[in-house]
C-alpha angles and dihedrals in degrees: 000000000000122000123218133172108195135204140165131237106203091331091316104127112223109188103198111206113225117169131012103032118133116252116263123212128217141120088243147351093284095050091044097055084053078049098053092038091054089045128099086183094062102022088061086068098047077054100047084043109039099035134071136294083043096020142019144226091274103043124123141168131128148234116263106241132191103259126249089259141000082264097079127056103225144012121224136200107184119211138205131175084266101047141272127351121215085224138359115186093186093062093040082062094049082048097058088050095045094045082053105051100040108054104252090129139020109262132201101234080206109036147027128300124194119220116201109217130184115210136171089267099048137273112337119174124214106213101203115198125210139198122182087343093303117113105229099177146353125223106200106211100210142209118268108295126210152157124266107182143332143224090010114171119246149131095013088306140052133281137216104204121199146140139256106155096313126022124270134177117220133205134160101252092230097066082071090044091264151101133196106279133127092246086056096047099095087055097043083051095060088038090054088045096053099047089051089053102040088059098046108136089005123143096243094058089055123113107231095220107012120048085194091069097047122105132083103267098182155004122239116200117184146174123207112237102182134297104344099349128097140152126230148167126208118216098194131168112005098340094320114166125219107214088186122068079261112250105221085035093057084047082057088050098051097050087059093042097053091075098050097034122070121262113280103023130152114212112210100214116199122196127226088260089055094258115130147206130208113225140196143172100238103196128325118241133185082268098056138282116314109236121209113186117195115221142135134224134213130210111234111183139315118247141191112204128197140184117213107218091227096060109121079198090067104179089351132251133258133231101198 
């Protein structure tokens, strides 16, 4: 029997799992993600969780972890219905909400708490705001975020490549004829696919100090919608679809828009599903700028999922 309590973060499901999942070993997060991966024992729940008939193609959520150190709140390890992601600010920002209500730190019912997360990808912190003991909204402080690489050739067009957490690859939809819009959304899919794919092993996806962190991880297609506002989609994993304006992506965003916006602006990012982030460079290090992205989740229901021993299913099956 395995325990979830699920929320959405702009219309991106993150399914917490909060009772029946197998221990995972590691000295820290990042160990522990290369732990869950290599294991039949753990990786049989992301399946039963994240696949149909309990799941979809789109599903994701994570395993709770121990944190690196006593100095951060929780551990994380993010899921997809490929595997484990290296960051996930969507989820960091379900996580503020979830540490919040239900009790895992001591919150300020008028005021912001901070919850320390470690993540793949390093130390993030979820800033949760409340009024009158309501959170109204959650600001995800984010790793060092930087450009890679620009006008790389892929797909037919040209990529800017840079890292928020994770890698993604960026590129305005109508250079392939398009824009972010539902009716659009089976194209955008192939073209995601084949850019992955085309920079695969190339120098520009590769993590300058952590091969464990190399790899594009997404596409970001956007459309500019006027000074500091845009609109995007992000195609990650095997055709995976980001239904919120994607948090690490957006801190992707904002590394290789610090050197074309003013200084001080704040970019209002839509999604594909018309949700939005606010997003800001915090403050710029030798590293790279510190992105903090503005959202808000939402619980959706708590669940207790099962696998009869006699399903010829098993942990289920994707058609995507």
């Amino acid at each position: 029997m395995i325990q979830t309590i699920d929320y959405h973060t702009g219309g991106e499901p993150f399914r917490v799992v909060v009772g029946g999942a197998p221990e995972i070993g590691g000295a820290s997060v990042l160990e522990r993600r290369s732990t869950a991966a290599g294991s039949e024992e753990v990786d049989r729940v992301r399946r039963l969780l994240c696949h149909e008939p309990r799941g979809h193609a789109d599903m994701y959520g994570c395993f709770l972890v121990p944190p690196d150190d006593e100095s951060a709140d929780l551990g994380v390890l993010f899921w997809h219905k490929d595997g484990y992601s290296t960051a996930c600010g969507h989820g960091t920002i379900a996580l503020g909400v979830h540490a919040v209500r239900e009790g895992l730190v001591e919150a300020d019912p008028d005021g912001v708490t901070d919850v320390v997360i470690d993540v793949p990808s390093g130390r993030v912190t979820a800033r949760v705001l409340m009024k009158g003991g309501r959170i109204t909204s959650v600001t995800f402080r984010n790793v060092p975020s930087y450009v890679l690489a620009r006008s790389v050739p892929a797909g037919g067009s040209q990529v800017d490549v840079s890292y928020g957490g994770a890698i993604y690859a960026s590129l305005p939809a109508a250079s392939l004829g398009l824009s972010v819009r539902p009716e659009h959304l089976t194209a955008l899919i192939e073209h995601g696919r084949r850019i992955k794919a085309e920079l695969a092993g190339h120098p520009a996806a590769r993590h300058p100090t952590d091969e464990r962190l190399s790899g594009i991880y997404g596409v970001i297609f956007y459309d500019v919608l006027g000074p500091a506002h845009q609109r995007n989609v992000t195609v990650f994993a095997d055709g995976e679809v980001d239904r919120s304006p994607c948090g690490s992506g957006t801190a992707a965003r904002l590394a290789l828009l610090a050197d074309e916006l003013p200084e001080g602006f704040t970019l209002t990012h839509d999604s594909i599903v018309g949700s939005s982030f606010k997003a800001w460079v915090a403050e710029t290090t030798a590293e790279g700028v510190i992105p903090e992205i503005e959202g808000m989740a939402y619980r959706t229901g708590r669940h207790s999922f099962e696998l009869d021993p006699h399903d010829p299913i098993g942990t289920g099956f994707t058609l995507r």
